[in-house]
C-alpha positions in Angstrom: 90.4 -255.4 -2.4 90.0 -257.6 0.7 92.5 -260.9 -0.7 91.6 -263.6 1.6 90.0 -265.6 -0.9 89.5 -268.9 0.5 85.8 -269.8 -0.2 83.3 -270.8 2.8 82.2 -274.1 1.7 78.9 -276.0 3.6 77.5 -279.1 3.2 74.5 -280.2 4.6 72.7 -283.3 4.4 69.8 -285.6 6.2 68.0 -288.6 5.5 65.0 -290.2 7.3 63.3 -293.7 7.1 60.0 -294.1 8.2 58.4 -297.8 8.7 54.7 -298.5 9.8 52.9 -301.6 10.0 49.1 -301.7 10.9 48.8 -305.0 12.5 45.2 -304.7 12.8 42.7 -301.9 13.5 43.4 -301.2 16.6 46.9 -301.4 17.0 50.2 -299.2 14.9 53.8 -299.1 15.1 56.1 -296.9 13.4 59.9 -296.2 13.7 61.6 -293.2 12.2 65.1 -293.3 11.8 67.2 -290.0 10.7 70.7 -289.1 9.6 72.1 -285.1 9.5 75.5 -284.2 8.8 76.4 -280.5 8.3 80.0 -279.6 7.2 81.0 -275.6 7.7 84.2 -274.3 6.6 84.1 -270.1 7.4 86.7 -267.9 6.6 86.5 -265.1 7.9 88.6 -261.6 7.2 87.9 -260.2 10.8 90.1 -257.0 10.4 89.2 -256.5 6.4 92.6 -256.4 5.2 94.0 -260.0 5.7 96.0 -261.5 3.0 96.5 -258.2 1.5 100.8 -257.6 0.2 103.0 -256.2 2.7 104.3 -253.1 1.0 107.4 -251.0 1.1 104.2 -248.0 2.1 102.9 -250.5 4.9 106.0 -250.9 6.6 106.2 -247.4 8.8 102.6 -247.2 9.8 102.7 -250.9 10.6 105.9 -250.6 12.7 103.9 -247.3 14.3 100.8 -249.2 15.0 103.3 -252.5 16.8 105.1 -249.7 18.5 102.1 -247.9 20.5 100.0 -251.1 21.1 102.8 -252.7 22.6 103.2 -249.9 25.5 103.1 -251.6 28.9 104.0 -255.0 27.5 106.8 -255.3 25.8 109.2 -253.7 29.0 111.5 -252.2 26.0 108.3 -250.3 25.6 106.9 -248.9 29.0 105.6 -245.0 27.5 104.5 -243.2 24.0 108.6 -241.9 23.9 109.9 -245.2 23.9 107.3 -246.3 21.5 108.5 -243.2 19.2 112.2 -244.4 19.7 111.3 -247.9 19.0 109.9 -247.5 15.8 113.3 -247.7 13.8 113.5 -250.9 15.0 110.5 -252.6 14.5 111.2 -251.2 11.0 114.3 -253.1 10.5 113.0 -256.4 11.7 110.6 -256.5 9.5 111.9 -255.2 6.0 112.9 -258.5 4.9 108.8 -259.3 5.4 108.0 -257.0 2.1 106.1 -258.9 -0.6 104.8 -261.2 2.4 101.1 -261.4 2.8 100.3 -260.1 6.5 97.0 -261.5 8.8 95.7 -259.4 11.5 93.0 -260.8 12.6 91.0 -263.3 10.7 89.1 -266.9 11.2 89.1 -269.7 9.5 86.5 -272.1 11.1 85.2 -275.5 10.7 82.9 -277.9 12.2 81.9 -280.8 11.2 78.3 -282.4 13.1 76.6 -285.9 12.5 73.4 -286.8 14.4 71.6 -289.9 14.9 68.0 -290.7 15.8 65.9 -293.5 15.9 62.3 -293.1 17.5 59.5 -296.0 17.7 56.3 -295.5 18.7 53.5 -297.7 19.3 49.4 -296.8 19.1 46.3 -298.6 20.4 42.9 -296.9 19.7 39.5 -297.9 20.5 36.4 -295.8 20.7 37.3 -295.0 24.4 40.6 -295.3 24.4 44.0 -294.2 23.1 47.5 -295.3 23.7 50.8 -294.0 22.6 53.7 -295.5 23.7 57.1 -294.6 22.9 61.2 -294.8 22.8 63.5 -292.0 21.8 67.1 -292.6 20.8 69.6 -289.7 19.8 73.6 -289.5 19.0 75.3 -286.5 18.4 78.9 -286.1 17.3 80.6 -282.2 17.3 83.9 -281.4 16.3 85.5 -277.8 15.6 88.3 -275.8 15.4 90.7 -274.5 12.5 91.4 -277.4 9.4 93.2 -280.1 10.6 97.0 -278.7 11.1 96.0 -275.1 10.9 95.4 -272.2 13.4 91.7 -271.4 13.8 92.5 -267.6 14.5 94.9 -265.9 13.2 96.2 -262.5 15.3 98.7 -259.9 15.6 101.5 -262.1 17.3 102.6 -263.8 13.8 100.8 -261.9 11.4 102.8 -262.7 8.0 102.4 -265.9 5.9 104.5 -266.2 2.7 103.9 -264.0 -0.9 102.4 -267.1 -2.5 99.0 -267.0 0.2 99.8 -270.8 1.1 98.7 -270.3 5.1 101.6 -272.4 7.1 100.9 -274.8 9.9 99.9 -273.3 12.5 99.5 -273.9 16.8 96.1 -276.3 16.3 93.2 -276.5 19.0 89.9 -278.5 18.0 86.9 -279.1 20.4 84.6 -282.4 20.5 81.3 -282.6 22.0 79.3 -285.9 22.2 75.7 -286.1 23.4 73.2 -289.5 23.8 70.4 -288.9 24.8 67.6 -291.6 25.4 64.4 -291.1 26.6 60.6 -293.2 27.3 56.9 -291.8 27.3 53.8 -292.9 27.1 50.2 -290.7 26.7 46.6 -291.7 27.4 43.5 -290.5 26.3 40.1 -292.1 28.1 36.8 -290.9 27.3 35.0 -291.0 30.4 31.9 -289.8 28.7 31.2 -289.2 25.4 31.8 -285.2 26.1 34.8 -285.9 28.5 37.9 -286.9 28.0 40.9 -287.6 30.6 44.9 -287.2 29.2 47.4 -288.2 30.9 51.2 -288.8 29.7 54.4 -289.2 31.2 58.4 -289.4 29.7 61.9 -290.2 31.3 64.7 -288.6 29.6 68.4 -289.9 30.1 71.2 -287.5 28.6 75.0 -288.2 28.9 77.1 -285.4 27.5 81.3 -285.2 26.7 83.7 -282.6 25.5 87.1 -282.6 25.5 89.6 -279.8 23.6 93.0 -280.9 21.9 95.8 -278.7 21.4 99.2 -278.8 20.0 101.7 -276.3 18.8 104.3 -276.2 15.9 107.8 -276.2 16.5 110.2 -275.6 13.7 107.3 -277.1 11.4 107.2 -280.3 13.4 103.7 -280.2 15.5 104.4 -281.0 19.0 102.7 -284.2 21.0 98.8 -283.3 21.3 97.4 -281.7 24.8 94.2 -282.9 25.5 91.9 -280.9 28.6 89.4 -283.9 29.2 86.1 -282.5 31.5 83.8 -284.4 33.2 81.0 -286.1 31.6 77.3 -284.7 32.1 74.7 -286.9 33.3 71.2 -286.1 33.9 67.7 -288.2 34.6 64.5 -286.0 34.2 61.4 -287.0 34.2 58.2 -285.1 33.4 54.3 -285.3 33.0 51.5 -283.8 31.7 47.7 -283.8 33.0 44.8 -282.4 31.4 41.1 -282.6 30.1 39.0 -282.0 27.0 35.1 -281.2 27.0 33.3 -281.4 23.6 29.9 -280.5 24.5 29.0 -280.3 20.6 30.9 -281.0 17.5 31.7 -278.0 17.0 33.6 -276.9 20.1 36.5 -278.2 22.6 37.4 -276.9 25.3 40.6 -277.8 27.0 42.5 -277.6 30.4 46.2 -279.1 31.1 49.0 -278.6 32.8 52.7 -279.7 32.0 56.6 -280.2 33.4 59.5 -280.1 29.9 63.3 -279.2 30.3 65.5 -278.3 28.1 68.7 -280.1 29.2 72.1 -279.2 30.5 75.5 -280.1 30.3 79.5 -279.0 30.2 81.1 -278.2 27.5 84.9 -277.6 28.0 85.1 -277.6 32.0 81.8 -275.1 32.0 78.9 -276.1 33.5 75.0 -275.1 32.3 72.2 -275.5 34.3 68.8 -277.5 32.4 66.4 -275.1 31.6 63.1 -276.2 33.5 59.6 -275.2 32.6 56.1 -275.8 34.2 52.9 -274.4 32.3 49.3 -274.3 32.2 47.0 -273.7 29.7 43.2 -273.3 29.0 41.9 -273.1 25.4 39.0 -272.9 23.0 38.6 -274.1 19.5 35.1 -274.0 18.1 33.0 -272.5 15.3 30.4 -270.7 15.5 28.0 -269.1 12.6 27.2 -272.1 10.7 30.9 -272.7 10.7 32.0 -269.3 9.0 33.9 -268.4 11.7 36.9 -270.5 13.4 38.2 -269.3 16.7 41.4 -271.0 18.2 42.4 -269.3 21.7 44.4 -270.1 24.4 45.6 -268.9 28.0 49.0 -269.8 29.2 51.3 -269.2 31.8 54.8 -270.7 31.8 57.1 -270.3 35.0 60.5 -271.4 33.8 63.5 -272.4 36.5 
């Protein structure tokens, strides 16, 4: 009989254009450009009973339950006797609340994320040769908290909201995050001879990252001035490679050999730094077929020491 009966609502959307022009044989460029936006709103009844009436029956064991969790804080309160003798009280300050609707724990969560990205890439082929060259460009936008005007969490301090279910305002806090992140590369394949082929590819990835949280309270139902905790961007530079080699000593088999740097990157998100995630790994692989191509065997080796 769980009443809170706001609905979850999410919205997700994402669009991409891709362009390519072959300006001759040889040579192709392409650009992608994307759009995502995904809207969350998440109630949540953490406790299982929020929204529920406030009964004339609820009104002892809740005054009980206010009585013995407050021991050691409330210095009215300091052992189970005075939480015993206290319980009349707490019963009379909070008969008038019968017919309320009372919150002991629940959520009511929303984010809201857009994202950005444009990528162009450019390829030149010949029979020895091929060229990729590229650009990376990403934008994301984060912001959560409670609705606008409204507590995101609602707990045990003010736990009543009025018989009609119409959730007051409410002390607000809502979290941004912003992240651009840019990055080059480029990746070569030379056939040295017709069996052998060299690979060789390189990117530089810039990311700046930002966060900041804003806070306010509400005071006599006028929200106060907004608090705002502003931490230090995140920069970061990080470039990484790859080597390797493929052998094709027939047409039905390639075997491979490279080794690669990647990262996954790091940042601060509210005063809290995290560490990028770096990884080097090597691999060795075989993809060939073998009985007059009725069996296909892809296998690989690989060892990844992450930092």
């Amino acid at each position: 009989s769980n009443a809170w009966t706001v609905p979850r609502i999410q919205r997700i959307h994402g669009h991409s254009v891709t362009s390519t022009w072959q300006a001759n044989d040889n040579l192709t460029i392409k650009n992608i450009f994307a759009y995502r936006q995904t809207y969350v709103h998440a109630p949540s009844a953490i406790d299982g009973v929020s929204s529920l009436t406030f009964t004339q029956a609820a009104l002892v064991p809740y005054a009980t339950f206010i009585a013995f969790s407050s021991i050691g804080r409330d210095p009215r309160i300091p052992d189970q006797a005075a939480a015993i003798a206290n319980i009349p009280r707490i019963v009379g300050e909070n008969i008038g609340r019968i017919g309320s609707r009372y919150i002991f724990t629940a959520s009511q969560a929303t984010s809201l994320s857009k994202q950005w990205s444009d990528e162009l890439v450019i390829n030149y082929s010949t029979d020895k040769l091929n060229l990729t060259v590229g650009g990376i460009w990403f934008k994301g936008d984060d912001v959560s908290g409670g609705p606008e005007g409204q507590q995101n969490t609602f707990s045990f301090g003010s736990p009543f909201i009025p018989a009609s279910g119409l959730i007051p305002l409410g002390n607000e806090g809502r979290t941004t995050n912003t992240n651009t992140s840019l990055a080059g590369y480029a990746q070569i394949e030379y056939k040295v001879t017709p069996q052998i082929e060299l690979v060789g590819g390189a990117r530089v990835t810039y990311d700046k990252k930002g966060s900041s949280f804003r806070y306010n309270a509400i005071v006599n139902g006028v929200a106060t001035a907004p608090g705002f905790i502003l931490p230090p961007d995140f920069k970061q530079t990080k470039p990484n490679f790859m080597i390797g080699v493929n052998w094709t000593p027939n047409d039905d088999t390639l075997v491979y050999g490279k080794y690669s740097t990647s990262f996954v990157s790091g940042g601060n998100t509210l005063g809290l730094d995290y560490a990028p995630e770096v990884a080097k790994s090597w691999e060795l692989g075989l993809k060939a077929d073998f009985l007059d191509r009725r069996l296909r065997t892809n296998l690989a080796l690989f060892y990844v020491d992450y930092i």
